[in-house]
N, CA and C atoms as a LAMMPS dump frame, in Angstrom:
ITEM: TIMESTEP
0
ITEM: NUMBER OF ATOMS
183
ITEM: BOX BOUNDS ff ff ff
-5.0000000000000000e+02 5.0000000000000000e+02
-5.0000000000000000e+02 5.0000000000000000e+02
-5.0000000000000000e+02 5.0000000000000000e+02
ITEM: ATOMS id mol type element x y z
1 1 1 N -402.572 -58.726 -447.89
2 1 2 C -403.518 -57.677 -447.571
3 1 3 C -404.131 -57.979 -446.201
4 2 1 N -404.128 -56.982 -445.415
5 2 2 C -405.091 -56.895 -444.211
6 2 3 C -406.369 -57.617 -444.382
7 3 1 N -406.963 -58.569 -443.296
8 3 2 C -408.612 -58.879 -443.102
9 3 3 C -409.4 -57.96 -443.299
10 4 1 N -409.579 -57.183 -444.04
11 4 2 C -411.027 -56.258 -443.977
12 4 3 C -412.517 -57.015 -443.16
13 5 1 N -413.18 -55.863 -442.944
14 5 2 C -414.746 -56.025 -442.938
15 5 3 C -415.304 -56.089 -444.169
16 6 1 N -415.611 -56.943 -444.793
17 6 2 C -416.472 -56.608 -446.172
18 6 3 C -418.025 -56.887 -445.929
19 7 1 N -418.038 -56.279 -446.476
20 7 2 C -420.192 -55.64 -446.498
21 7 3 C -420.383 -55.82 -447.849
22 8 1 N -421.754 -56.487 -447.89
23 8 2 C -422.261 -57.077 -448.808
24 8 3 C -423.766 -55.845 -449.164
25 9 1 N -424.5 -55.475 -449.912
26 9 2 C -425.344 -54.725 -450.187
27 9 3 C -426.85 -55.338 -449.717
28 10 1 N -427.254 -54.802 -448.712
29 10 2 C -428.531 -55.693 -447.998
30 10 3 C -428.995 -56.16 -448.906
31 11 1 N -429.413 -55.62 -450.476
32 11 2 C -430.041 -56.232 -451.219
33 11 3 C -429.579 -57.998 -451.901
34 12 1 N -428.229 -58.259 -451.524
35 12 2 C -427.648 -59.369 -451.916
36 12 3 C -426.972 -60.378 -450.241
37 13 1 N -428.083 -59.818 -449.519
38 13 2 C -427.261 -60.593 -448.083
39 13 3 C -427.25 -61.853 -448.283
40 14 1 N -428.049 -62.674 -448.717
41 14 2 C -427.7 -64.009 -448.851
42 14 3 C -427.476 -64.408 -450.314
43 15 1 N -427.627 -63.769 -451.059
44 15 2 C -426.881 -64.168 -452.503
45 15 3 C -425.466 -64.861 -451.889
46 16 1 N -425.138 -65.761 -453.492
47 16 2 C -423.744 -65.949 -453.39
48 16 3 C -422.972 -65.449 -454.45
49 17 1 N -423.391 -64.883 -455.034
50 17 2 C -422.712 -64.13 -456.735
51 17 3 C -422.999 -62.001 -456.033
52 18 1 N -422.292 -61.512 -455.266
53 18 2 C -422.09 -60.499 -454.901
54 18 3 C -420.94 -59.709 -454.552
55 19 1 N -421.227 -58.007 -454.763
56 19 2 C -419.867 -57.365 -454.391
57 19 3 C -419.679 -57.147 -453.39
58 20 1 N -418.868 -57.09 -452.998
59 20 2 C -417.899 -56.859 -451.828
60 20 3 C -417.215 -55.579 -451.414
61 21 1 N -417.809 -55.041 -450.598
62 21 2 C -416.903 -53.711 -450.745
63 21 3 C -416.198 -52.87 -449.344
64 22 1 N -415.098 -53.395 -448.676
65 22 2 C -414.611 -52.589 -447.629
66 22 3 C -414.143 -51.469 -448.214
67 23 1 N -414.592 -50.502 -447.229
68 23 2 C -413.742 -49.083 -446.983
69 23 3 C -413.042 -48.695 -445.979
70 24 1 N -411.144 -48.482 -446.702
71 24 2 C -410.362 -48.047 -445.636
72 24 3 C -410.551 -47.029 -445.288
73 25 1 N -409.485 -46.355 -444.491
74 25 2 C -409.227 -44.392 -444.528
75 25 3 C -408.688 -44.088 -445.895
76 26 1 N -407.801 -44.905 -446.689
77 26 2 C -407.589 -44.641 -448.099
78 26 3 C -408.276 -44.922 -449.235
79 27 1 N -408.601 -45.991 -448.842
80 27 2 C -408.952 -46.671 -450.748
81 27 3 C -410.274 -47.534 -450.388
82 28 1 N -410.931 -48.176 -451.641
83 28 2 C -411.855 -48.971 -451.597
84 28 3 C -411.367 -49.875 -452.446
85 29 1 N -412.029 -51.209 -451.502
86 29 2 C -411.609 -52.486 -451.895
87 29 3 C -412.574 -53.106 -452.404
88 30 1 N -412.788 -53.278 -453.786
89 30 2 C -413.878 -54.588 -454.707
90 30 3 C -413.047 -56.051 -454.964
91 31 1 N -414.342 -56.629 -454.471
92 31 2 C -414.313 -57.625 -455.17
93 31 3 C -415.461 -58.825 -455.278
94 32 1 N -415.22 -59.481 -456.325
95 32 2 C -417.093 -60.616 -455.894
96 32 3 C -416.526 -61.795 -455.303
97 33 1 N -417.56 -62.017 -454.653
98 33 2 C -417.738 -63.33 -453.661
99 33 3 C -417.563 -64.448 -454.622
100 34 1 N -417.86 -64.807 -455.689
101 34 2 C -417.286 -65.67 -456.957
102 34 3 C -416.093 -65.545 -456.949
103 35 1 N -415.502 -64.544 -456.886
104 35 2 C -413.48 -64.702 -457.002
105 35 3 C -412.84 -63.721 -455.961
106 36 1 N -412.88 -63.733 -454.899
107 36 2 C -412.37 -63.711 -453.387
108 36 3 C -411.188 -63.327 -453.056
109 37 1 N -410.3 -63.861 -454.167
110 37 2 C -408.882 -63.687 -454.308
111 37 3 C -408.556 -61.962 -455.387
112 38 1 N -409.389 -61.757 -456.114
113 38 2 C -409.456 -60.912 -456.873
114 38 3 C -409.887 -59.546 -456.621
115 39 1 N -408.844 -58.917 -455.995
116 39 2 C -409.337 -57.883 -455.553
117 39 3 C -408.763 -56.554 -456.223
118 40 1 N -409.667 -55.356 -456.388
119 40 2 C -409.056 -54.643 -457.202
120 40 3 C -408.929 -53.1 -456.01
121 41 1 N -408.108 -52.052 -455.959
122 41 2 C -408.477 -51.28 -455.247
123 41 3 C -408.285 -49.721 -455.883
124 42 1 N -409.146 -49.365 -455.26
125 42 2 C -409.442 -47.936 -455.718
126 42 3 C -409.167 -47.044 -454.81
127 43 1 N -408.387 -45.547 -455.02
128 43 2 C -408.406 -44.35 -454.375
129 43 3 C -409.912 -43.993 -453.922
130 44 1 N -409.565 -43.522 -452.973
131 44 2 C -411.004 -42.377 -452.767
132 44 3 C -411.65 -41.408 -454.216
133 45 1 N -410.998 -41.112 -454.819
134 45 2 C -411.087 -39.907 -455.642
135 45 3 C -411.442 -40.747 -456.729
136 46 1 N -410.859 -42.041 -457.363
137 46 2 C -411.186 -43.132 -457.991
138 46 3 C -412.882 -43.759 -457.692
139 47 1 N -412.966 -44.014 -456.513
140 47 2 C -413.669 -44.444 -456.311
141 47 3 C -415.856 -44.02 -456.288
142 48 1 N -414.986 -42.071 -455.85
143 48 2 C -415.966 -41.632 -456.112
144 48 3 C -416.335 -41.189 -457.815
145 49 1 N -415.262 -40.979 -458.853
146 49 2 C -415.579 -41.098 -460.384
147 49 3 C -416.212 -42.2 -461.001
148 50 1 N -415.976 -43.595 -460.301
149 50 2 C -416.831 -44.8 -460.688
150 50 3 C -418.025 -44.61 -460.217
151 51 1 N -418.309 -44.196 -458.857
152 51 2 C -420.444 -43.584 -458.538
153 51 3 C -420.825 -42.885 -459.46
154 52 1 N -420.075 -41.609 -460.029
155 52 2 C -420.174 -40.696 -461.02
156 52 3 C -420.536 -40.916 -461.911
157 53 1 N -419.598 -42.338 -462.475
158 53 2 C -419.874 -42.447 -463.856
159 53 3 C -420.854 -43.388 -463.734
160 54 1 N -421.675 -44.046 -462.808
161 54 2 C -422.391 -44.788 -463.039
162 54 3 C -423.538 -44.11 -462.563
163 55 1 N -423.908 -43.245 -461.925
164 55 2 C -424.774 -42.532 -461.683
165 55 3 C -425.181 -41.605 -462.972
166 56 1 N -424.806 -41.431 -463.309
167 56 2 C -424.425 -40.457 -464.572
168 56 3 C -425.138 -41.368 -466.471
169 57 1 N -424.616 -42.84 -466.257
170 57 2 C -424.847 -43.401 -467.098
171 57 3 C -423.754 -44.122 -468.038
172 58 1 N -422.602 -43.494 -467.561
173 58 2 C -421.868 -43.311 -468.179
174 58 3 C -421.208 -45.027 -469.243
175 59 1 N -421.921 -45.853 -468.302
176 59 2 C -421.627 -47.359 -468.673
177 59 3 C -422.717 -48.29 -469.332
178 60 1 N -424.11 -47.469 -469.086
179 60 2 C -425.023 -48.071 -469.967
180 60 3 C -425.009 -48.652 -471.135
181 61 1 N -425.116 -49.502 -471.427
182 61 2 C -424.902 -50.587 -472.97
183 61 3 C -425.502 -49.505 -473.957
């Protein structure tokens, strides 16, 4: 995989247990700073149904 830019969420700039999240022109790339190697990637269209569903609630315990 390409070097991305990964951006960390100001709220976790110096944490070390945080997500990771570059955005290509295609897809979005997760992954946590705990496992680096582990990256999962998402479509655009993917990516915006996971805001959805978490905006939404959809994952609440």
């Amino acid at each position: 995989m390409e070097e991305l830019l990964r951006q960390r969420p100001s709220r976790w700039a110096d944490a070390t247990d945080c997500p990771e999240v570059p955005v290509t022109a295609d897809a979005v790339h997760l992954r946590s700073s705990l496992r680096p190697t582990g990256v999962t990637r998402l479509t655009l269209p993917e990516w915006r149904d996971l805001l959805t569903g978490i905006r939404d609630g959809e994952f609440d315990a």
